[in-house]
Every structure is written in structure tokens, then in C-alpha cells.
N, C-alpha and C positions, 0 to 999 in steps of 0.2 A: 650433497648440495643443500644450503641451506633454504630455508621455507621463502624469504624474502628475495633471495636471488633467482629462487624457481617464482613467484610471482612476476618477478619483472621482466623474465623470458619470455613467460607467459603475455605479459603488458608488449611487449616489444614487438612476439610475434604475431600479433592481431594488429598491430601497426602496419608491417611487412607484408602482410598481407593487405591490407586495405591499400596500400601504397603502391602493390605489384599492380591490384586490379586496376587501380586506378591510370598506372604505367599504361597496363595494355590496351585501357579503350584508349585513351590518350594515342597508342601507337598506331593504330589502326586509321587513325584519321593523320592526314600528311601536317606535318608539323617541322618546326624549325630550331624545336627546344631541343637540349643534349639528354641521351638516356642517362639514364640515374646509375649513379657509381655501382662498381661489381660490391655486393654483400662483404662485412669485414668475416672473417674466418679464425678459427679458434686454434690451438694449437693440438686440441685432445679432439683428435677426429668421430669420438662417440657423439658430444656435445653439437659438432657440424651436421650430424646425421639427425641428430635432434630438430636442428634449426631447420633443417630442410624440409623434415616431416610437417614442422608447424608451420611452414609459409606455404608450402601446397596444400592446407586447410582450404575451404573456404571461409564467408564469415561466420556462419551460423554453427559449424564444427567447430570453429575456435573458441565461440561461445561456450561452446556446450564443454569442451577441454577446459574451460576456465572453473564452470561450475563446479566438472568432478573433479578437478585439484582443490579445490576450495573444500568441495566435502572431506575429501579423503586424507588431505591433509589439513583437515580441523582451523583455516584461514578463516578469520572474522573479517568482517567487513571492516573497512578505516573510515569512520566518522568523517565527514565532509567538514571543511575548516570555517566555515558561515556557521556552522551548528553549536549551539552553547553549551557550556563546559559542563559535567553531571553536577549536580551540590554537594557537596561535602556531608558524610553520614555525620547525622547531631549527637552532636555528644552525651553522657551518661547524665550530666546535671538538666538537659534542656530539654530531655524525654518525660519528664513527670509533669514536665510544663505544657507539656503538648498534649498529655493522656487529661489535663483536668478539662482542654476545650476541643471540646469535639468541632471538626469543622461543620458548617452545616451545610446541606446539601443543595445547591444551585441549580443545577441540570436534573430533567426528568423525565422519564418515556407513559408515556400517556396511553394505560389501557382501559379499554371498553372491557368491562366484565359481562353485563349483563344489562337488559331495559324491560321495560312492560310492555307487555302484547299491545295496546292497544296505542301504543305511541311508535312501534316497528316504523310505520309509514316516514315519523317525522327525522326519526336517527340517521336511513336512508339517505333521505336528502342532504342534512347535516354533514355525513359521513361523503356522499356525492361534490357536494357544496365545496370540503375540506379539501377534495382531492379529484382539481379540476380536468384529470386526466381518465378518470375513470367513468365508466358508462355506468346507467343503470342500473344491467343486471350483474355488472361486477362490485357493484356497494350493496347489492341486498346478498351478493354470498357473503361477502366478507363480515357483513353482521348480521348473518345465520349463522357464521362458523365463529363463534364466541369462547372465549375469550381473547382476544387480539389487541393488537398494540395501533394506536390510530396516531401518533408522531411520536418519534422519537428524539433525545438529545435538546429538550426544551427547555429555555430560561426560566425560572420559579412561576415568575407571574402571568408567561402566555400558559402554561400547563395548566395554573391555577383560573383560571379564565377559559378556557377550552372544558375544561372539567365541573365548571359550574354550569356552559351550554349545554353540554351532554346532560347534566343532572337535572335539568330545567327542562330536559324535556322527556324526561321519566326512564335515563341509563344511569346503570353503577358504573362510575369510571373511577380508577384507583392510581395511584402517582406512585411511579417506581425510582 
């Protein structure tokens, strides 16, 4: 059986089953709609017994059936069709062009290395001030336990701005 035809059995019987349960509360309350057609049937009665196993799953087994075919038989995920196409690897002439400019770096995570003793009090606050969720004595651990990262994923000029208040008030802060 091919990889793609056991995927969509797979795809199918996690339908069939969403579709039974969905039958049976549906039945249980008096209703006036027609039951849903008897199941089509295969000719190779291994493959029937197959089908049967997978629709007496429930959801969360069928899940979990999907994941280990997925591992075990080495299935990659299928790129969603909104998602943009990879770029094309550049060619041998356009690589030397690209090795003379270094791009420069934009994004930057922002660590506290170190401060002076007698300015701890003001970093505190700074450090409090920065991160309106935090109490007191959770910004005086976090700069007691130094070296640490106080934002991450920052545009050039808030990192470079953040890193000059810290320095301004007697910390080593260093841009990664």
C-alpha cells in the first residue's frame, strides 16, 4: 500500500469517525433526518477489517494512529497552500556577492551582565519598572542571579536605548 493512499485512509478514518459520533448524539435526540448511508466496502476483506478498526477509534486514538504512521513511515508534513514558496538556492556567480556584505544585524536580546554595588537599588526598579508583571522581590532575584537576559528579539534602536538606561545607572548590559 502506498504511503499516500495509507495517509488518506488515515485522513478518511478520522472523518468517519467524527461523523459516527457525531451520528450518534444526533440519534439519541428524536429527529426527522435519514441515517447516513451504510459504509462503501472494499473487495479485499483485510482492508474492510482495517476500516473497521479505524472507525471504532476514538478522536484522540486516531490522532495518536496518525502521528505513529507519520513517524514510522517517515511522512513529512504538506506545507499549507497560503504559505510562500522556499527561494530558489543562489547560484555560484551570486554567492561572492553576498560573502563581500555582511548583512547587519537588526534584532537583539538585551543582557544585563553586571552593575555596581551601590546603584543595585536603582537597576531593581528599572528591572521592576521594565516588567510590569513582576513584584519586588522577584526583580531583586533576577538581578542577583547575573548574568541574564532582560528583553529579547529587540529592534536595533529600543536595545540600543534600553542599554544606555541600564549603563546610566551603573550596569554592564551587552547586545547579543
Amino acid at each position: 500500500m502506498s504511503v499516500s493512499r495509507l495517509s488518506s485512509v488515515v485522513r478518511s478514518a478520522s472523518r468517519v469517525n467524527f461523523s459516527r459520533s457525531r451520528w450518534l448524539t444526533t440519534e439519541a435526540a428524536p429527529s426527522t433526518s435519514q441515517p447516513p448511508p451504510p459504509p462503501s466496502t472494499s473487495a479485499d476483506p483485510k482492508l474492510n477489517s482495517i476500516v473497521d478498526d479505524i472507525s471504532g477509534l476514538t478522536l484522540l486514538q486516531a490522532a495518536d494512529l496518525v502521528s505513529l504512521l507519520k513517524s514510522r513511515l517517515n511522512i513529512q508534513e504538506i506545507a499549507m497552500p497560503a504559505a510562500a514558496a522556499a527561494p530558489a538556492a543562489p547560484s555560484a556567480a551570486a554567492e561572492p556577492a553576498e560573502e563581500e556584505k555582511p548583512k547587519e544585524k537588526t534584532i537583539f536580546n538585551v543582557k544585563l551582565e553586571s552593575f555596581d554595588a551601590g546603584s543595585k537599588p536603582k537597576v531593581i526598579k528599572e528591572v521592576k519598572a521594565m516588567v510590569p508583571n513582576l513584584t519586588l522581590i522577584e526583580a531583586k532575584k533576577f538581578v542577583e542571579s547575573l548574568p541574564k537576559l532582560l528583553k529579547e528579539n529587540l529592534p536595533k534602536e529600543d536595545a540600543e536605548k534600553l542599554k544606555k538606561v541600564f549603563e546610566g545607572l551603573g550596569a554592564v548590559v551587552t547586545l547579543e
